[in-house]
C-alpha positions in Angstrom: 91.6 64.6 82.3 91.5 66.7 79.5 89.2 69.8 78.0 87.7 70.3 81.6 87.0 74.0 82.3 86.7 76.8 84.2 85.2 79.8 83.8 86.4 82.7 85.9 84.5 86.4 85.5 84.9 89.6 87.7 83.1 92.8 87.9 84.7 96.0 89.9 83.5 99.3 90.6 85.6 100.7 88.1 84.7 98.7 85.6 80.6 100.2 86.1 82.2 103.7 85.9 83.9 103.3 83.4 82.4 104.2 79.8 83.0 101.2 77.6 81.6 100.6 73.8 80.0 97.5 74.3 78.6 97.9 78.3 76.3 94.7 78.6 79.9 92.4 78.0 81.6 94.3 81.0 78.8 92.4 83.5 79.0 89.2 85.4 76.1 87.3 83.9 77.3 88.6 80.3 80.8 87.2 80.8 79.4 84.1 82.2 77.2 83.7 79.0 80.1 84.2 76.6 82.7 82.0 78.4 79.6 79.3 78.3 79.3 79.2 74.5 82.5 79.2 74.0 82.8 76.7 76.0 80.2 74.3 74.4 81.4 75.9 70.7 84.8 74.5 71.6 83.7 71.3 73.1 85.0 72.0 76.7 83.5 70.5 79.9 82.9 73.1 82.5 83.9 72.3 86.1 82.9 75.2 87.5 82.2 78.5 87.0 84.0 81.0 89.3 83.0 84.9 89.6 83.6 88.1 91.7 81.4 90.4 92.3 82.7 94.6 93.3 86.2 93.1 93.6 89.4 95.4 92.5 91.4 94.0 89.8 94.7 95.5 91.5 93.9 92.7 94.4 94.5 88.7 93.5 92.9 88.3 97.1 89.6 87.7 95.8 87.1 84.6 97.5 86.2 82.9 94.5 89.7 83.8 92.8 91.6 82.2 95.5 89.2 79.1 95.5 90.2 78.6 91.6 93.8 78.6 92.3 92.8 76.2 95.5 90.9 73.7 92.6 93.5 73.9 90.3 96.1 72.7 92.3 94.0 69.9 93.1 93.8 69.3 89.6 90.4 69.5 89.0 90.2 71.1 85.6 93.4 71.8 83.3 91.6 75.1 81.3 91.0 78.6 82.1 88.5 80.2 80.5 88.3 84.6 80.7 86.3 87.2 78.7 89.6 89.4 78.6 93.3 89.0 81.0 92.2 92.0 82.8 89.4 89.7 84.6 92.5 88.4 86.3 93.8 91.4 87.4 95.3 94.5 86.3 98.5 94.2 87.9 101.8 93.7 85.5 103.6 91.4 87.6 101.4 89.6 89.6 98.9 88.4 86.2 102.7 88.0 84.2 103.9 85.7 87.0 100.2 83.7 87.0 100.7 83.5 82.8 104.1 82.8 83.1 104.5 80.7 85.7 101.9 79.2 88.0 99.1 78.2 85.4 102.4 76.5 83.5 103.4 75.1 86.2 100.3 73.8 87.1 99.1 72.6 83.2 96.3 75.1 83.0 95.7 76.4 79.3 94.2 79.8 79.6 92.2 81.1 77.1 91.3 84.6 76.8 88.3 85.2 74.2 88.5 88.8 73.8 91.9 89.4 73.4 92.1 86.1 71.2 94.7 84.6 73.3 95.6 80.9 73.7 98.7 79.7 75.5 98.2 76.3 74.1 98.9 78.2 70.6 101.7 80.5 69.4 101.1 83.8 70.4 103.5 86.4 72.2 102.8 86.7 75.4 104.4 90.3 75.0 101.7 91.3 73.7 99.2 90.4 76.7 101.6 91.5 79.7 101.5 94.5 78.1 98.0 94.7 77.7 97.9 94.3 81.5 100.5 96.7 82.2 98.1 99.5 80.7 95.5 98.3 82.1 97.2 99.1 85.2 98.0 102.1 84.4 94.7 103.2 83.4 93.5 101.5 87.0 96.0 103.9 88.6 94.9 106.9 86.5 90.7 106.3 87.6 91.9 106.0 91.6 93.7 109.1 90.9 90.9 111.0 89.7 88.4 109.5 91.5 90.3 110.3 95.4 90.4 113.9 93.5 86.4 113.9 92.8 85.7 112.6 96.6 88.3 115.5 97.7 86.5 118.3 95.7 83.2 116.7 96.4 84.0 116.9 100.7 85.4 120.6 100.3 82.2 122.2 98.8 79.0 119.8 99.8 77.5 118.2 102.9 78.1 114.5 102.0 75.1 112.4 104.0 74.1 108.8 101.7 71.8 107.8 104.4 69.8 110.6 106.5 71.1 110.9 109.8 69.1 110.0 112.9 66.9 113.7 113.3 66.6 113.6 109.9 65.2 112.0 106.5 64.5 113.1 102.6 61.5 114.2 101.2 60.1 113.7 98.0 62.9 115.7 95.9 65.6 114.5 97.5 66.3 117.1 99.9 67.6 116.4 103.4 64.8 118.1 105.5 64.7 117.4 109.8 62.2 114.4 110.9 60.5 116.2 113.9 59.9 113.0 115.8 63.5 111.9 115.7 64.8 115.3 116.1 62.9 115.9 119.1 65.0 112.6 120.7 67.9 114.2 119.3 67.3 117.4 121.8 66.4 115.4 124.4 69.6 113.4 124.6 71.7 116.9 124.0 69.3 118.1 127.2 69.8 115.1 129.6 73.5 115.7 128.7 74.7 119.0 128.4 71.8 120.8 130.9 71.0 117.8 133.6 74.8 116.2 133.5 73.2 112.4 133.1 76.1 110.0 132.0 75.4 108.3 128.2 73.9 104.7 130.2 71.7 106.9 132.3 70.1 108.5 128.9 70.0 105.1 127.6 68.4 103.6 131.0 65.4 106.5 130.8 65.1 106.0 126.5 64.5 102.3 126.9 62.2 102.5 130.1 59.9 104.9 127.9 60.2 102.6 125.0 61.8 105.5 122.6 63.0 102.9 119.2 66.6 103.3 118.5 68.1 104.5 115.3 67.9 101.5 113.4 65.0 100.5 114.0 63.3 104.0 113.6 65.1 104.3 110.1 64.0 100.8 109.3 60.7 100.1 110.3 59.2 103.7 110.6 60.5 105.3 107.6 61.2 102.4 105.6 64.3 102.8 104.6 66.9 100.3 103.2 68.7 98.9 106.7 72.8 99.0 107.2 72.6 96.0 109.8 71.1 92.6 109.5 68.8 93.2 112.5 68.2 96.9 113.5 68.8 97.6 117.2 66.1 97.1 119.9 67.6 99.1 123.0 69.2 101.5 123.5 72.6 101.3 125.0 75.7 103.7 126.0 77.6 103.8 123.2 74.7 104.6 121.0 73.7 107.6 123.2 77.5 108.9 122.6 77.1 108.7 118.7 74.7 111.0 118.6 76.1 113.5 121.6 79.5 113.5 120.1 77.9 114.3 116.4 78.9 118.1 115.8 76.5 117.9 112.5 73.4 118.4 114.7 74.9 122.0 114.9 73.8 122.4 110.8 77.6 122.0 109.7 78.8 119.1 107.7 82.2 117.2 109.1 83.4 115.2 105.8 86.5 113.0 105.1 85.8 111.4 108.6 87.2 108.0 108.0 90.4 109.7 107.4 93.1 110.9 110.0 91.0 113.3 112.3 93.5 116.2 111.3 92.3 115.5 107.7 88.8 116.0 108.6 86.9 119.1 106.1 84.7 121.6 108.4 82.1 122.9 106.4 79.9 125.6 108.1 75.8 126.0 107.7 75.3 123.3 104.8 72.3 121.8 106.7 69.5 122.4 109.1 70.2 122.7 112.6 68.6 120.4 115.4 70.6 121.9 118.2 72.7 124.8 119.3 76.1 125.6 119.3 76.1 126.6 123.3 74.3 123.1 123.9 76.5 121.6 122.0 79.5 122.9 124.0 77.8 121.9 127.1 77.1 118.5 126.4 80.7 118.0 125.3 82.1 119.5 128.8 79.5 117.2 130.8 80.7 113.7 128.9 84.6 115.0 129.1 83.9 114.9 132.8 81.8 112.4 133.4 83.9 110.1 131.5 85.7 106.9 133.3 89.6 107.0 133.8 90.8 103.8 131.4 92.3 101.6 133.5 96.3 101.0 131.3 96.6 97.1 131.8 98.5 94.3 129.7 95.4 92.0 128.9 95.8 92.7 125.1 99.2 90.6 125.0 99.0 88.1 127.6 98.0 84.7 126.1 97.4 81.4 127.4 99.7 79.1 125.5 97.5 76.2 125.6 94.3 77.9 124.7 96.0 80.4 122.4 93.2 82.9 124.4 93.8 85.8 126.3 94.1 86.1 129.6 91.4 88.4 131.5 92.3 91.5 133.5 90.7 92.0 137.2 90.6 94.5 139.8 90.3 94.3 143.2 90.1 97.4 145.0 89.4 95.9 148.6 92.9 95.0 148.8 94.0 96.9 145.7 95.6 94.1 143.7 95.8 93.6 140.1 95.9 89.9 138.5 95.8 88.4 134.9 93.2 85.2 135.3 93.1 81.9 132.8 89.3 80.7 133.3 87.3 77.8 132.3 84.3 78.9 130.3 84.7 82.1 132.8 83.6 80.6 135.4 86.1 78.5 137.5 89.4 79.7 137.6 92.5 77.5 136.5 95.6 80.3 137.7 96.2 84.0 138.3 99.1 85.9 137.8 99.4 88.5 139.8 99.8 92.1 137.4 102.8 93.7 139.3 104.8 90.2 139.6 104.4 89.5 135.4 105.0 93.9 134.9 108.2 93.3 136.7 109.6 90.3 134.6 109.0 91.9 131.4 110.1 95.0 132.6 113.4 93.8 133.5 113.5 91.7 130.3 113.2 94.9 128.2 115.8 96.5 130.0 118.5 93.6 128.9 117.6 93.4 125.1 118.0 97.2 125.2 121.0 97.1 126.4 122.1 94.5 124.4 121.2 96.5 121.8 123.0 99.4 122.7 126.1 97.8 123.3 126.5 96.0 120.0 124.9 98.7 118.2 127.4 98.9 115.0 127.7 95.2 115.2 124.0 95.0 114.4 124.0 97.4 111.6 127.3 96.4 109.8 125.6 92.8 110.0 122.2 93.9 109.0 123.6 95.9 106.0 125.8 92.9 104.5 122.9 90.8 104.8 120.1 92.7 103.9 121.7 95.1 101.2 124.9 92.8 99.8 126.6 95.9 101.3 125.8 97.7 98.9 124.1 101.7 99.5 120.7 101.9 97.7 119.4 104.8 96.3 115.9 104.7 95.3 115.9 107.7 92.9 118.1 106.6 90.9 116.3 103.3 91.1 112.9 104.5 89.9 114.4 106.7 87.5 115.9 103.2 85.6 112.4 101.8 85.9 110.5 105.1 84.2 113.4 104.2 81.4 113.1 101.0 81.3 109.0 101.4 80.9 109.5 104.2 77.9 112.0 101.8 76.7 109.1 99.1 76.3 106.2 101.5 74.6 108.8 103.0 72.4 109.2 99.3 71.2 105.8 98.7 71.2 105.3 102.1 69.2 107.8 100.5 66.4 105.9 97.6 66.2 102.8 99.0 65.7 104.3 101.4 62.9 106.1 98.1 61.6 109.3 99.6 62.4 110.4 95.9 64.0 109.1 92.7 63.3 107.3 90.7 66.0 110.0 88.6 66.3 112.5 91.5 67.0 109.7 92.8 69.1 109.3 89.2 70.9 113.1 88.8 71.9 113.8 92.6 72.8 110.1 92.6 74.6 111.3 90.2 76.7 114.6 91.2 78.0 113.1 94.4 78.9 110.2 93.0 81.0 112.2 90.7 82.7 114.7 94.1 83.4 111.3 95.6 84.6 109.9 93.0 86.6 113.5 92.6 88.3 114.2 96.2 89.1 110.4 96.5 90.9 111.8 94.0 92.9 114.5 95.4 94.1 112.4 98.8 94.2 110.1 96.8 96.5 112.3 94.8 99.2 115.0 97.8 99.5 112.1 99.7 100.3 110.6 97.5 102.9 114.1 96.8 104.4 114.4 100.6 104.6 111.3 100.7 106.4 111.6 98.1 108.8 115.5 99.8 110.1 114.5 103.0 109.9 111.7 101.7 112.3 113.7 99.6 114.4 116.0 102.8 115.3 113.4 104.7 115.7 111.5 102.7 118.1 114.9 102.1 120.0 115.6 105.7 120.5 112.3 106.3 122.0 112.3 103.2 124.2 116.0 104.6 125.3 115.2 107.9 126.0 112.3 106.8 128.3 114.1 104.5 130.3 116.4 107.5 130.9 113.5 109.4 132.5 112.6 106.2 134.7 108.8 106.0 134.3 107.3 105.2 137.5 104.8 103.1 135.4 106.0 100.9 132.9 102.4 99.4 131.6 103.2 102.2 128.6 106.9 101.4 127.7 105.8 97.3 127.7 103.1 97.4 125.3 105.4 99.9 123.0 107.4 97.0 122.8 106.2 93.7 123.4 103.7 92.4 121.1 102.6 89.2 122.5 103.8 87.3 126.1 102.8 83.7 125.4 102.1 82.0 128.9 102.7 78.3 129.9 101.6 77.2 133.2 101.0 73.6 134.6 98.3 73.6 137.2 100.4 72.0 139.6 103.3 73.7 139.8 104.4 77.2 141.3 106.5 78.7 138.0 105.3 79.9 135.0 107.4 79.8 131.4 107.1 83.2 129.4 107.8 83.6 125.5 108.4 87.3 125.1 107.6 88.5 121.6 109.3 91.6 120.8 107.5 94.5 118.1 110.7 95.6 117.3 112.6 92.2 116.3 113.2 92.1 112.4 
């Protein structure tokens, strides 16, 4: 097989932001076009053309990515076709490896049009790692600003894409209250907060007096663009305690929200109000008593081995018993374990490994340093400090060749001892730094599981799933005992 290719183009969010001289070559169908003629210029058969649409270029986990480097290892085609190397990816390392190694490796010839680039010709690769390792930069630089925009943006406006339920846009853009959904709005804040009705109670009396639901009022009433395949028919619980839990009703905006709830920016009387402060109030007293107690069970780790499926929790509170059931299509049962029997083993199972752990405690360490650190003490400011160096080294050299201070074949053989220096001490950078992690993790999660078993918790549902992450079941039908493979959160 030879001169069989493929074309690969990619299109990110921060490539549409950015402002570029020639904007029409930055698209998806543009890049496709140039590849193509390339292609047929150059007399290259095109397996397939491969593209990815709003993906990152600091992220090789891409769907149709990862299906080229599936094809190629198939064999499939043996050239790579790109507009530029940054349709890669704008990672240094990880697109230096792929140039380097895997398309090598694999007998791919990648040819980048833009940045005249052939590695089936003579031509420093210096040149185009570099390339990519400002490209990253810049990448880094736009998030930077960007997260600083959203900030400033969440600290001064009320931030609403797509007009809450109670309210819509009118002709200039303006967030103004839909009456008709507002007065549903009130009338869920009023079954609440004034009559005490639980969230599926409100939901019961919406549905029985055919009241649409958000969706489908957003959708099909004022036509706007719908967020779910197919918008919502009925009304259920959880909808009801959106919209009662929703502080904005109040006229006050509540960005950031996806972030930690501590993170969250408060900004007073940016909108119209539906409801009041005091109803507000109320309502949220009347669902902080009404709620349920959560029942604290072990369903979430205990797996059948031999459906790989999780193993349902029941109640029975006739003769107040607790069990963990394996079902057939849930309905016939094949075994139950009862929960206090199963809380017992791995509660006594904890106990050994912790005090294993305690009594070989510098044991562990002095064999966890000589293998995971050569024994050596790591200290990561000094570490990043020789990378910063190392990475001025490299423009400064790139500076002189640019100024003809070097020739390229100075630049070539220096260039290349210093990104290999680069690409090593990352590494390092990287692994101490996750090694660090994980012990610093271990201890800490050992401390805590200590100091609780020191206050003997009555209940030790809590103290399991701190520690356990998955408790792998195998039982045969016909026998009494059961086999249990404890996973442990904390094993490195």
């Amino acid at each position: 097989m030879k001169n069989v290719a493929a074309i690969y183009a990619r299109l990110s969010r921060e490539d549409e932001n950015k402002s570029y001289g020639n904007t029409e070559s930055k698209s998806i169908e543009n890049q496709i076009e140039i590849l193509t003629e390339y292609a047929i210029e150059k007399g290259l058969t095109i397996y397939r053309v491969y593209s990815d649409d709003g993906f990152s270029g600091s992220n090789l986990e891409r769907p149709q990515f990862s299906q080229l480097l599936c094809d190629m290892k198939k064999g499939v085609f043996d050239t790579l076709l790109v507009k530029d190397i940054s349709r890669i990816g704008r990672s240094l390392f990880k697109v230096g490896n792929l140039i380097e190694n895997i398309f090598p490796q694999n007998n791919i010839r990648v040819i980048s049009v833009s940045d005249k680039y052939d590695s089936a010709q003579n031509c420093s690769d210096e040149i185009i790692v570099l390339k990519n390792f400002l490209n990253e930069y810049y990448l880094n630089e736009f998030k930077r600003k960007c997260k600083s925009a959203r900030l400033h943006y969440a600290q001064t406006k009320h931030i609403n894409y797509y007009p809450k339920f109670g309210y819509n846009y009118n002709d200039d853009g303006k967030e103004i209250i839909d009456n008709f959904s507002a007065c549903i709005v009130k009338k869920i804040f009023n079954l609440i907060g004034n009559y005490n009705l639980t969230t599926t109670e409100v939901a019961s009396i919406l549905n029985s007096e055919n009241i649409p639901t958000r969706s489908y009022y957003a959708t099909k009433v004022l036509g706007l663009k719908p967020l779910q395949k197919n918008p919502a028919r009925e009304w259920n619980s959880s909808k009801v305690w959106e919209i009662a839990k929703d502080y904005e009703y109040c006229g006050h905006s509540l960005n950031w929200i996806r972030h930690d709830a501590n993170d969250r920016i408060l900004i007073k009387n940016t909108h119209l109000a539906i409801i009041s402060e005091d109803l507000f109030n109320k309502t949220q007293e009347t669902l902080k008593k009404r709620s349920k107690k959560r029942i604290e069970h072990l369903g979430q780790i205990i797996i059948d081995r031999n459906s790989n499926r999780n193993l349902l929790y029941s109640k029975n509170n006739n003769n107040n018993s607790d069990y963990y059931l394996r079902n057939v299509n849930d309905k016939r049962r094949i075994y139950s374990i009862k929960e206090k029997s199963l809380k017992n083993v791995l509660y006594k199972d904890l106990i050994n490994v912790i005090e294993n752990y305690k009594n070989n405690k510098d044991q562990f360490y002095k064999i966890l340093k000589e293998r995971l650190f050569d024994g050596k003490i790591f200290d990561e400011k000094i570490a990043k400090e020789k990378l910063q160096t190392l990475n001025e080294e490299y423009v400064k050299l790139l500076e002189n060749l640019f100024n003809k201070g070097i020739s390229e074949s100075a630049f070539s053989d220096k260039g290349r001892e210093l990104l290999l220096e680069i690409k090593e001490q990352e590494k390092v950078i990287n692994s101490q730094k996750d090694i660090k992690s994980k012990i610093i993790d271990f201890e800490n999660k050992f401390t805590d599981l200590i100091k609780r078993l020191k206050d003997k918790p009555k209940d030790c549902l809590k103290l399991i799933s701190l520690s356990i992450n998955k408790v792998y079941i195998d039982k045969m039908t016909n026998k009494n005992h059961i086999d249990l493979i404890i996973v442990y959160k904390f094993k490195i």
